[in-house]
LUMROVO-591559 format. One record per residue: residue in one letter; y, z, x of N, C-alpha, C in turn. Coordinates in steps of 0.2 Angstrom, whole numbers, plus 2048, in hexadecimal, padded with zeros to 3 digits. Each point is the difference from the previous one (the first is absolute). Example, Ala and Ser with C-alpha at 12.3 -4.5 7.8 and 13.67 -1.06 7.14 Angstrom:
! residues 2
A7E48278428068007FC806800804/S8057FC7FE8068018048058037FC/
***
This chain:
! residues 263
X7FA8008048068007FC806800804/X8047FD7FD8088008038037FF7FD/X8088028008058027FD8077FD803/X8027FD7FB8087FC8038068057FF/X8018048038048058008087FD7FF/X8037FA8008047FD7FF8017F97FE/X8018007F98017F67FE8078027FB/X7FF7F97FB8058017FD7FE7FA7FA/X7FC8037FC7FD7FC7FA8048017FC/X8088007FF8047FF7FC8057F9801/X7FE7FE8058047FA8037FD7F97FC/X8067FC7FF7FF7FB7FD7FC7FC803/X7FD7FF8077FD7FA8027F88047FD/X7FD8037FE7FA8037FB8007FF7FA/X8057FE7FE8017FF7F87FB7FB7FD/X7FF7FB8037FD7FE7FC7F78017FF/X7FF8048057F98018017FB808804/X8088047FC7FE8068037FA8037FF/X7FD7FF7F97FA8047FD7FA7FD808/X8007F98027FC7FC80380180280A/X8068037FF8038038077FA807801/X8048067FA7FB8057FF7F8800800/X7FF7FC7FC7F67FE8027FF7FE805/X8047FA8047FF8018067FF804805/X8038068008018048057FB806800/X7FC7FF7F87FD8047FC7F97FF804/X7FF7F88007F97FC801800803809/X8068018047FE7FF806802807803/X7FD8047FA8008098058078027FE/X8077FD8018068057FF7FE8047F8/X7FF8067FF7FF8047FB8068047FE/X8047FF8048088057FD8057FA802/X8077FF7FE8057FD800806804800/X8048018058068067FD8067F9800/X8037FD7F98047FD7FF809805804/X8027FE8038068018018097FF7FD/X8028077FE8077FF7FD8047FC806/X8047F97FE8058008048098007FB/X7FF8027F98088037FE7FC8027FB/X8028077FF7FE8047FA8047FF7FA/X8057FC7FF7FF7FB7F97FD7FD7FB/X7F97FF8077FC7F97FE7FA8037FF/X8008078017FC8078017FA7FF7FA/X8027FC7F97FD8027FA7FA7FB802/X8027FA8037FA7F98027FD803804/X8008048067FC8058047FA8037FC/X8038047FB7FD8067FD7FA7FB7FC/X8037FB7FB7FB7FC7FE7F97FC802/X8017FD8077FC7FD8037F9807804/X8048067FE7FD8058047FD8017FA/X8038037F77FD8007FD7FA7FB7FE/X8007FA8027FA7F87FD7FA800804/X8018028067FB7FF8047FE808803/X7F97FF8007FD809801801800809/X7FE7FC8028028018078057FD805/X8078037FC8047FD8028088077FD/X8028028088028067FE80A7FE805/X8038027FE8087FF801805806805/X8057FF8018048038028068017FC/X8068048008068007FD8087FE806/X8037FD8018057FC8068037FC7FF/X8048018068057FD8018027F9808/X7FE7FE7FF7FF7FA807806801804/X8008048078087FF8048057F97FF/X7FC7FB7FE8047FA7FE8037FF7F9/X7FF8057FC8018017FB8078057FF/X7FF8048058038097FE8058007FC/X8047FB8028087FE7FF8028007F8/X7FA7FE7FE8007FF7F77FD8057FC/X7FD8078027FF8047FE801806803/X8058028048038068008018057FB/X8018007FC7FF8037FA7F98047FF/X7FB7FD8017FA8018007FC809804/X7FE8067FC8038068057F9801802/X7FF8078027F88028027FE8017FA/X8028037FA7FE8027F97FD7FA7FE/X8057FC8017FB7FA7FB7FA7FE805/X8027FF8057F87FE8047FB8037FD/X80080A8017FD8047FE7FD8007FA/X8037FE7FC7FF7FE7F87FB7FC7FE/X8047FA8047FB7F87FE7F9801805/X8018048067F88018057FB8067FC/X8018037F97FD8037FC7FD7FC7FD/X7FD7F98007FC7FD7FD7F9800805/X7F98017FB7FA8028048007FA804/X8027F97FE7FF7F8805804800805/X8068068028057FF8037FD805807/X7FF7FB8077FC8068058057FF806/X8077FE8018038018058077FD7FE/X8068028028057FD8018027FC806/X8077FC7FD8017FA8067FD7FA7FC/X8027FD8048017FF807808800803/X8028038048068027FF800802807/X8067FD8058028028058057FD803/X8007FC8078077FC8027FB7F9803/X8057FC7FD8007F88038047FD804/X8027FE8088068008027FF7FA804/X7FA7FE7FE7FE7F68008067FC7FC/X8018017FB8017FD7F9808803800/X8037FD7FE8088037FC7FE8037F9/X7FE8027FD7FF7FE7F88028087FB/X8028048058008077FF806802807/X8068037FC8038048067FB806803/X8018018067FC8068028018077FD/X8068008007FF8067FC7FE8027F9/X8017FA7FD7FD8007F97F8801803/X7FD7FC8037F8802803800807801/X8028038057FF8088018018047FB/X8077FE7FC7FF8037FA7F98027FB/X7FF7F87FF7F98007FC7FB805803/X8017FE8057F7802802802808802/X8038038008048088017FC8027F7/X8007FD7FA8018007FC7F68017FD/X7FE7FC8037FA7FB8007FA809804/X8048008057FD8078047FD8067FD/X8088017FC8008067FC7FB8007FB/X8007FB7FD7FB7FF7FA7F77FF805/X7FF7FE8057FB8018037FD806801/X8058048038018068027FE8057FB/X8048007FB7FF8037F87F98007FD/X7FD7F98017FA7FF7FB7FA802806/X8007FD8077FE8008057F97F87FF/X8057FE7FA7FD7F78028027FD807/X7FB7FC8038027FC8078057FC7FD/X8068008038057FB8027FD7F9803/X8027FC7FC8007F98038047FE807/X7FF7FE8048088018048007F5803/X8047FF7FE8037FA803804802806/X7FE7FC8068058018067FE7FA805/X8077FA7FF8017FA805805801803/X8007FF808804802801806806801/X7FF8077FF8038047FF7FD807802/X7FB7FE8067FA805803805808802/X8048008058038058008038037FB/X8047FC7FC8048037F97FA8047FC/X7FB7FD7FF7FA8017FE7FE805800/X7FE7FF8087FD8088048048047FD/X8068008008088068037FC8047F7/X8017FD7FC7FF8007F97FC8067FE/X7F87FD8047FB8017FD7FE808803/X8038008058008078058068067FC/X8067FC8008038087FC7FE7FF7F9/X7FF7FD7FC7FD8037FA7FA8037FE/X7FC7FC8067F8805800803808803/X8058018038038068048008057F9/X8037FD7FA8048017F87F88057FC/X7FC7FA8007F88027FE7FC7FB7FF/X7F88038017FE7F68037FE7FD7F9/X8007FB8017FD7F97FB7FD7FB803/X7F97FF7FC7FC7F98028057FA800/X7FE7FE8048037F88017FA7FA805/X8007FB7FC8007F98048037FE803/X7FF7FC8088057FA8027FD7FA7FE/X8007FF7FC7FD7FA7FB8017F9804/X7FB7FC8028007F8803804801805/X7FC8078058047FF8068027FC806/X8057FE8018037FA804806804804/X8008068018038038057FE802806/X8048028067FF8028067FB805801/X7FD8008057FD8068028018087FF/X8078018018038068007FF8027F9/X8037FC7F98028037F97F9800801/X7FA7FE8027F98027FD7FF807802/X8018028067FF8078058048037FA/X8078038028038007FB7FE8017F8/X7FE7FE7FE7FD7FE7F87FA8057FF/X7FC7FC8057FA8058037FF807800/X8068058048018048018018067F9/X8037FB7FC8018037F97FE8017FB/X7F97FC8047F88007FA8027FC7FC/X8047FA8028007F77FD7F97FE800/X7FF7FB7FA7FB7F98028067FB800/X7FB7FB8048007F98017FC7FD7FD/X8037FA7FC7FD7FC7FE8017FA802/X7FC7FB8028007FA8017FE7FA7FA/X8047FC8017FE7FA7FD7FD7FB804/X8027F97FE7FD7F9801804800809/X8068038008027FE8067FB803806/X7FB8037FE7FC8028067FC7FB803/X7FE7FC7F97FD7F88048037FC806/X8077FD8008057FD8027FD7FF807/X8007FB8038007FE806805804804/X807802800806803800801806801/X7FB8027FB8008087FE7FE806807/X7FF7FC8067FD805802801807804/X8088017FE8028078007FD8057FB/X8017FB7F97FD8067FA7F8802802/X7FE7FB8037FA8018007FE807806/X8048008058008068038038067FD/X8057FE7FC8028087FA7F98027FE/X7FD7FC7FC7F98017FE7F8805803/X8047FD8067FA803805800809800/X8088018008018078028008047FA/X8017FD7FA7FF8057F97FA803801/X8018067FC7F98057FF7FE7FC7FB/X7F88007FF7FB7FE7FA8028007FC/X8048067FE7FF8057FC8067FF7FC/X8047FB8028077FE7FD8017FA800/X7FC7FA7FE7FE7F88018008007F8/X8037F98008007FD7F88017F9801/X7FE7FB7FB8017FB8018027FD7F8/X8037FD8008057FB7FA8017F9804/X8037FD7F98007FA8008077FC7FE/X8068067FE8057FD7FD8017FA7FD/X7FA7FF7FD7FF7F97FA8098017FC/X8017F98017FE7FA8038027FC807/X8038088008027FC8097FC800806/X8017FC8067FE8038057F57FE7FF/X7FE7FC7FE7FA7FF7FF7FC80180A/X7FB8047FE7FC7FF8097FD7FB801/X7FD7FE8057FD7FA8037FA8057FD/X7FD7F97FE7FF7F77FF8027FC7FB/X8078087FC8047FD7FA8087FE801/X8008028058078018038057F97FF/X8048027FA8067FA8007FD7FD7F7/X7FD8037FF7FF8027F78028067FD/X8007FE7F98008077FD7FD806800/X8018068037F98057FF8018027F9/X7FA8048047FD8037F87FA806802/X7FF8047FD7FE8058027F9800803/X7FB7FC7FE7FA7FF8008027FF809/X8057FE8047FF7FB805801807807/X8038087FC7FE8048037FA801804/X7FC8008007F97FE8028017FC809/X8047FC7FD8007FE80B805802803/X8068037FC8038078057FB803805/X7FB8037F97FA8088037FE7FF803/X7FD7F88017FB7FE8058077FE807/X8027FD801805802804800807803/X8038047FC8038078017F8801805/X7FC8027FC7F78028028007FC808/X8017FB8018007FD805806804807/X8057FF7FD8058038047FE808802/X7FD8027FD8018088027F5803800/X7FE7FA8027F78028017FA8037FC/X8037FD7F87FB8037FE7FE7FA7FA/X7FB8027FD7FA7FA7FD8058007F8/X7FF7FA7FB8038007FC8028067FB/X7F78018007FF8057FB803807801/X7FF8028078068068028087FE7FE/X8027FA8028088017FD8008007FA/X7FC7FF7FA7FE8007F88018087FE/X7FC8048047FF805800807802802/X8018008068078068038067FE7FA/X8007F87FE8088007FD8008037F9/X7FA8007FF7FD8017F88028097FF/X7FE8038067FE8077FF808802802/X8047FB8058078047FF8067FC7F9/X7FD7FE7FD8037FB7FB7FF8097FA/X7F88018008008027FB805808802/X7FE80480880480580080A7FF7FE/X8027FA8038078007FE8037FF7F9/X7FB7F97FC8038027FC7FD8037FA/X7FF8068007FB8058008028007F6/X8057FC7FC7FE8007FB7FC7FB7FB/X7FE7FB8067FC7F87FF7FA803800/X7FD7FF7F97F88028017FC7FB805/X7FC8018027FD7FA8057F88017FD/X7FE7F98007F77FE7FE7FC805805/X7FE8037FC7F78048047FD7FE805/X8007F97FF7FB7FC8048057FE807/X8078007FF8037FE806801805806/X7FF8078008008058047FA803801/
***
């Protein structure tokens, strides 16, 4: 069993054949889907797709490329709306400083906001972070200082350091499709040095497909050659990486039931 701890089955490229996305992923071992908030606006399409499909569970957030448009949005209502049994983590919410699309401080702000409600419920944070690995770190050290909260560095594609860093904090990492990447072979050494014990793998469907899909749509099913990658990168046989991401999938998001048979 494996689990896509990161997609976005809300997005219009699935539309027309999401039920067929789902099975797929269903047919090929992913047994859980955690669908991701990126504007809690849009929150009610979230909660629906989580409520239609039995193996298919969400988050509540705010995308740093979004922040700017919902400032208003406080830790109560996160906490509120993260009161739903389908709801198992906030976020994805943190800084982008790739992208113009969000002043930075309206980013900090949000994700200051996004913490607290982590913090409060002690759902894992989602964390987005390109390009903003110090600002990041800086962030992530004085508010765990405040009191701790689970978080992800979700589709990691930062430096060395935010991992240690992150690490230090009792972070996971999770990896996408960029671990396949001919290119990729700094993340691939991030990879080496995480504990077992803190490994995830996602697919952020529909971006970012791995090889030997790479430069297609992904889709959750395509999780599966991340792991096989990942299991490669770091020495062990498939069925051990099925096992290690499954078994910290189910401690983190500790309010997703997970199948008998997968642990």
């Amino acid at each position: 069993m494996l689990v896509d701890s990161h997609c976005h089955l809300d997005f219009a490229d699935f539309e027309p054949e999401r039920d067929a996305v789902v099975q797929r992923a269903l047919d090929a071992g992913i047994k859980r889907m955690v669908t991701i908030s990126t504007r809690v606006r849009k929150f009610d399409t979230i909660r629906a797709l989580a409520e239609k499909y039995d193996a298919v569970y969400c988050s509540v957030g705010t995308h740093p490329n979004n922040a700017h448009e919902e400032l208003d949005i406080t830790a109560d209502d996160l906490v509120r709306l993260a009161d739903h049994p389908k709801v198992v983590a906030i976020g994805e919410a943190g800084l982008d400083y790739h992208y113009d699309y969000a002043p930075p401080e309206a980013q900090r702000q949000g994700f200051l906001v996004h913490i607290e409600a982590a913090r409060r419920t002690q759902l894992p944070l989602v964390i987005h972070a390109r390009s903003a690995d110090e600002d990041m770190a800086q962030i992530l050290e004085e508010e765990s200082a405040k009191g701790a909260f689970p978080f992800i560095l979700h589709c990691f594609s930062s430096g060395m350091e935010l991992a240690k860093r992150g690490l230090a904090l009792g972070g996971y990492i999770s990896f996408s499709g960029i671990l396949t990447f001919k290119n990729s072979a700094e993340i691939r050494e991030v990879a080496k040095i995480v504990p077992h014990d803190r490994l995830l793998v996602e697919t952020d469907a529909p971006y970012l497909a791995p090889v030997p899909h790479r430069g297609k749509r992904n889709e959750p099913s395509f999780v599966q050659h991340t792991a096989a990658a990942l299991a490669e990168v770091i020495g062990v046989d498939r069925q051990e990486i099925e096992r290690i991401t499954s078994e910290n999938v189910a401690r983190l998001f500790s309010r997703m039931p997970m199948p008998a048979e997968g642990l």
